[in-house]
N, C-alpha and C positions, 0 to 999 in steps of 0.2 A: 544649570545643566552640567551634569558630570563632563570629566576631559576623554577626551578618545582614547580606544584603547589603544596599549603599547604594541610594537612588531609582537611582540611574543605573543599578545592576545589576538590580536588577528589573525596570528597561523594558529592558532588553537581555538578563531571562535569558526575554521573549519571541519579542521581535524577532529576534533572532538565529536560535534556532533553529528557528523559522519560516523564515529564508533558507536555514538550511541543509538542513529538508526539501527544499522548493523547488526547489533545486539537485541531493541526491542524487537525485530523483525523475527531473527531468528527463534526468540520463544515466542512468536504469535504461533508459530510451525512447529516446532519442540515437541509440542506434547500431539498432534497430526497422527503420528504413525500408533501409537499406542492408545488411542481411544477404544476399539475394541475391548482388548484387555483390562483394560477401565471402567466402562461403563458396561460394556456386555458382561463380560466375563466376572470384574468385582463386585459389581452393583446389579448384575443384572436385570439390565436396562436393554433397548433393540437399538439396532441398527440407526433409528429415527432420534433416540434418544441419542444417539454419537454426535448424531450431524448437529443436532440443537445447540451440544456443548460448543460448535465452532459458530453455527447461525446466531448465538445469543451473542456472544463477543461482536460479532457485525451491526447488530443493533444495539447495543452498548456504546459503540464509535457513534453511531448515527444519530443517538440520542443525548451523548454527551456532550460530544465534541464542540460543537458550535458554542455550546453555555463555556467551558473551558478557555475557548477562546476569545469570546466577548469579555472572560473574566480579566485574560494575561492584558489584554488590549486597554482595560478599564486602570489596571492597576500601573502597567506601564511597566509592567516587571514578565521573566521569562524564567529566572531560575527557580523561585519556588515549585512555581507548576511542574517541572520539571523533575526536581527532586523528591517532593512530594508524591508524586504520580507513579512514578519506578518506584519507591519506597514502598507504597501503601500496592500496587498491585503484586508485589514480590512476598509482601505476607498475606497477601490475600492467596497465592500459590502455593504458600506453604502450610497453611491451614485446610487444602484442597485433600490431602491422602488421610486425614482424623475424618474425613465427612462420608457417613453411611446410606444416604441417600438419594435421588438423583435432584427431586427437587432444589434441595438444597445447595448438590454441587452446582446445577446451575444458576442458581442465586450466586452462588461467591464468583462462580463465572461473568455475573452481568458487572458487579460491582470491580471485579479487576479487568473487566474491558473499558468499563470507565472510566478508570484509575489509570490505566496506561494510556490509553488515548491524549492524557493531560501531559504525560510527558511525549511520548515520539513526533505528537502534531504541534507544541509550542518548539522542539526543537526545530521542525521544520522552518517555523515563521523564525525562527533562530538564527540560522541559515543565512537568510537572504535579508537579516538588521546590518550586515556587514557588509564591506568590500563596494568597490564600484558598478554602475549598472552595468558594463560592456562583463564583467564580473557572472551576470546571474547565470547565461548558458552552462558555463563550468561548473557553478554549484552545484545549480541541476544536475549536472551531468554525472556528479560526483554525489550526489547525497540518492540521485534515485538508484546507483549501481549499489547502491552502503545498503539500503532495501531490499531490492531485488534479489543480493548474494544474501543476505540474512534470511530470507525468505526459500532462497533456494535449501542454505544448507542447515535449516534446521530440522525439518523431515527426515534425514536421512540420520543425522545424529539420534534424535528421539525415536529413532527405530534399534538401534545400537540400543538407549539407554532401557529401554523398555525392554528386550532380547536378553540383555545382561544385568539389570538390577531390578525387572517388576516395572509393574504398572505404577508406580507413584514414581520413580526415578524420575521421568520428563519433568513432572510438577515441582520436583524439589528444586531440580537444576535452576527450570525458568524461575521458580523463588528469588534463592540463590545469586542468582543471575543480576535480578531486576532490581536485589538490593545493592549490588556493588557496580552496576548501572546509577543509579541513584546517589551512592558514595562518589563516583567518578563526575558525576553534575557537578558536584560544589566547586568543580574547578572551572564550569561556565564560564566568560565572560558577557555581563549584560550588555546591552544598548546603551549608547546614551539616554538616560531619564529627560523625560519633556514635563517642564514646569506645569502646564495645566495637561490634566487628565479628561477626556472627552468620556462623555455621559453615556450611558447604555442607550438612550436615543440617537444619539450623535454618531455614535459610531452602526448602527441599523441603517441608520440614515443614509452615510456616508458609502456602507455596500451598498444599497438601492439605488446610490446615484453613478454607481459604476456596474449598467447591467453588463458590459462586459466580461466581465469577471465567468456570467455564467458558459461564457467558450470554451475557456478551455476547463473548467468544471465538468461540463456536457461532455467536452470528449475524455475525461478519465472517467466518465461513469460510464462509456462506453469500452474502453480499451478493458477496465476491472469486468463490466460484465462479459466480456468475452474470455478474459482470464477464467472467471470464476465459472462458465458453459466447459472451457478446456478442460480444466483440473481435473473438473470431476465427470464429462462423456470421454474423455479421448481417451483414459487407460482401459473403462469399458471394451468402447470401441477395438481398441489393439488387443486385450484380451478375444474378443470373439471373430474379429478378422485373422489375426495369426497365431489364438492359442499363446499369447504373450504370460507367462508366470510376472509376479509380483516384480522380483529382481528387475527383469526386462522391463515392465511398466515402467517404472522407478527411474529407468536407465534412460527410457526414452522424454520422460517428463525432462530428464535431466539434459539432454540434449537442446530442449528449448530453454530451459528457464536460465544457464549459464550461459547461453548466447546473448539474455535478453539482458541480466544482470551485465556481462562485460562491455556489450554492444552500447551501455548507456554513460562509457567513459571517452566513447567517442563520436557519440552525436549529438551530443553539445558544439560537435566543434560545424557539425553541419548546420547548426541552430546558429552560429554567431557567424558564417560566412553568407547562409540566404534569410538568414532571419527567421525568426519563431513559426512564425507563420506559414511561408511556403514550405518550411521543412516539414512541417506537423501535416499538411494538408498531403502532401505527395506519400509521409509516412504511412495514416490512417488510409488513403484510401489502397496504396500499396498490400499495404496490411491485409485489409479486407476480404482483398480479392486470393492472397494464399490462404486469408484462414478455411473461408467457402471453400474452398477446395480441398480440406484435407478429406471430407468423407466422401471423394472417388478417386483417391489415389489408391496405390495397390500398397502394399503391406511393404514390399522391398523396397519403396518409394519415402516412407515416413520418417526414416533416420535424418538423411538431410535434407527434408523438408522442415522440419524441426526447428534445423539449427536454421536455416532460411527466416523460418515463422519468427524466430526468437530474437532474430538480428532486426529486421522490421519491427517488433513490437520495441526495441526499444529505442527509436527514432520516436515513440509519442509521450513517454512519460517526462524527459527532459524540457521541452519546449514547451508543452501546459506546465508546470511547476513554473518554467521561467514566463511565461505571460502571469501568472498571478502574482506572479514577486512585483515584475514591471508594468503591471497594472492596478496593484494595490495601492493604497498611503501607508505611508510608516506606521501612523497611528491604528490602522486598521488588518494589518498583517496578518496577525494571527487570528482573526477572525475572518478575513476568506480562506485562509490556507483549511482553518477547520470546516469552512462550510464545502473547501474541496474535497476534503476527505471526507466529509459525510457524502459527497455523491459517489465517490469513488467506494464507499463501503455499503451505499443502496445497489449500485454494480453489480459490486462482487457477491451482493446476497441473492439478486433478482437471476444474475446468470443461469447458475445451475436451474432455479427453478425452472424460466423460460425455455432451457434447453432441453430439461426432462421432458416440457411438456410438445414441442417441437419434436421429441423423437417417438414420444407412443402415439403421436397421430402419423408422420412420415418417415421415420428413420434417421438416421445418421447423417446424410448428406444435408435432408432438409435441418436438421438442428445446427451443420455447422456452417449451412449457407445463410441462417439465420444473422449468427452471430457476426458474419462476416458482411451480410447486407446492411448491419447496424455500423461498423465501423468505416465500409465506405462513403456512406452516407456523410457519416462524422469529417469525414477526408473534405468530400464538396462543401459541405457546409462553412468550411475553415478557410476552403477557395475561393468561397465568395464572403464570406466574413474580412478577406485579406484585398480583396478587389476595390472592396465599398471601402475599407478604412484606404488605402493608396489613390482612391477620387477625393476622401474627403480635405 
């Protein structure tokens, strides 16, 4: 078994890949604002064809992800995946503004959601190879906010790049990007290596006999699918309650999603004073009940209800990350971290749908009382998930 790493590697086996969430995050969103121009406008493709170029990346994660992480788990290694993964979907983005076609772009689309999934989700299980358990809240807390702000601000760049160099600008950047992403991996530091390697049974096995694991699973696929209902009804929504232009949409999305990005450097700290459990349960169902309620507030109301909405949302992503870290085996890490993100990216696919369809049968209120009946639930659920492990 190799030796532990040195001080220096353990403040870089954070830091690091916290930059490189950060980084894949923000070209998942990069290229967001200039899809139109892309596909409408270049290709001449609809509106349906926009949304596919981001739906097929969701299923890319969901189809990939798990086999990527059985693979990191089997081999007992974290950097290849990693490096490889940014590497290959960074030329797979640069080979995306030569392509004349839609099908095709979406083909290189499936294969570089692939390809990045192998890196951003073994960095996750990356994460939490290191440091002490009383440790995991903070990673948490610290790798979901390195997300969230990549997430926030890459939309708003790729609307800059799109504005001022063309529709391929986004795709080059995130290239670009994801190969010196990739460059910056090789300075990883691994795990300690475990002499015997567990079988692709063993470790199947192994998550089956931890059905726990599917809680806080369950509740990221529920927080992602209320994200992904948000995103895409509530700038609708505020367009035709207040007449809101782009700019405004944009401003008000951004009011939630930097509360929920900063709000999750500091609720770790609520996670390591009541424990994962109660915080996530009181979070989700907290949550819930202001999301339901955004579609009967009045227009003057939605600013700082936002940032409300956004400081709540992120009290749930830290404490799920952290029950999967402290409820996995070492040996099996990155193989529920993947199977979390594949719930978490059936979520964020199923959302919008659910919601579209939520809103041409009842309207607004009912599509976001939907989303918001799914995440209290998720809250109770967690209550009594937290009741029953404190008898056993």
């Amino acid at each position: 078994m190799n030796a532990a790493p040195s001080p220096a590697g353990s403040s870089r086996s954070l830091a690091l890949p916290a930059a490189l969430l950060f980084g894949s995050m923000l070209n998942l969103t990069l290229v967001v604002a200039g899809l139109k121009e892309l596909v409408v406008d270049r290709l001449g493709g609809s509106v349906g064809d926009a949304a596919l170029f981001f739906t097929v990346e969701m299923i890319a994660y969901a189809t990939c992800g798990p086999l990527w992480g059985l693979a990191s788990d089997r081999s007992g290694r974290r950097r290849p995946f990693v490096v490889a993964g940014f590497a290959a979907s960074g030329a797979l983005y640069l080979a995306m503004p030569a392509v004349d076609s839609i099908p095709l772009l979406l083909a290189l689309r499936f294969l570089q959601g692939g390809c990045a999934i192998a890196g951003w989700s073994t960095v996750m299980a990356l994460v939490f190879d290191f440091g002490e358990p009383a440790s995991r809240p903070r990673r948490a807390g610290i790798a979901g906010a390195a997300i969230i702000f990549g997430v926030g601000s890459g939309a708003p760049l790729g609307g800059w790049l799109t504005h001022t160099l063309g529709a391929e600008a986004p795709l080059v950047a995130a290239g670009v990007s994801f190969l010196a992403l990739a460059a910056a991996a090789l300075a990883l530091v691994e795990p300690a290596r475990r002499e015997r390697r567990p079988t692709p049974r063993e470790l199947l096995a192994a998550l089956v006999a931890r059905p726990r694991l599917l809680l806080p699973s369950g509740v990221y696929f529920v927080e992602r699918f209320t994200v992904g209902l948000f995103v895409v009804l509530f700038p609708v929504h505020l367009a035709e309650l207040a007449g809101a232009d782009p700019a405004t949409r944009g401003l008000y999305l951004a009011f939630f999603l930097f509360p929920f990005a900063a709000g999750q450097l500091g609720s770790y700290r609520l996670a390591r004073r009541w424990g994962p459990l109660p915080t996530l349960a009181g979070g989700a169902a907290a949550y819930g009940l202001a999301f339901a309620a955004i579609g009967e507030l009045a227009a003057s109301a939605l600013a700082g209800w936002m940032v409300l909405l956004g400081l709540l949302a992120a009290v749930i992503f830290p404490p799920t990350l952290a029950l999967v870290a402290e409820w996995s085996a070492p040996a099996t890490r990155a193989s529920a971290m993947a199977a979390f993100n594949l719930a978490g990216s059936l979520g964020f696919a199923l959302g919008p749908l659910v919601g579209a369809r939520a809103l041409e049968l009842a309207g607004y209120s009912a599509a976001f009382a939907t989303g918001g009946a799914l995440a209290f639930t998720a809250g109770l659920a967690v209550a009594l998930a937290a009741r029953r492990l404190a008898g056993s």
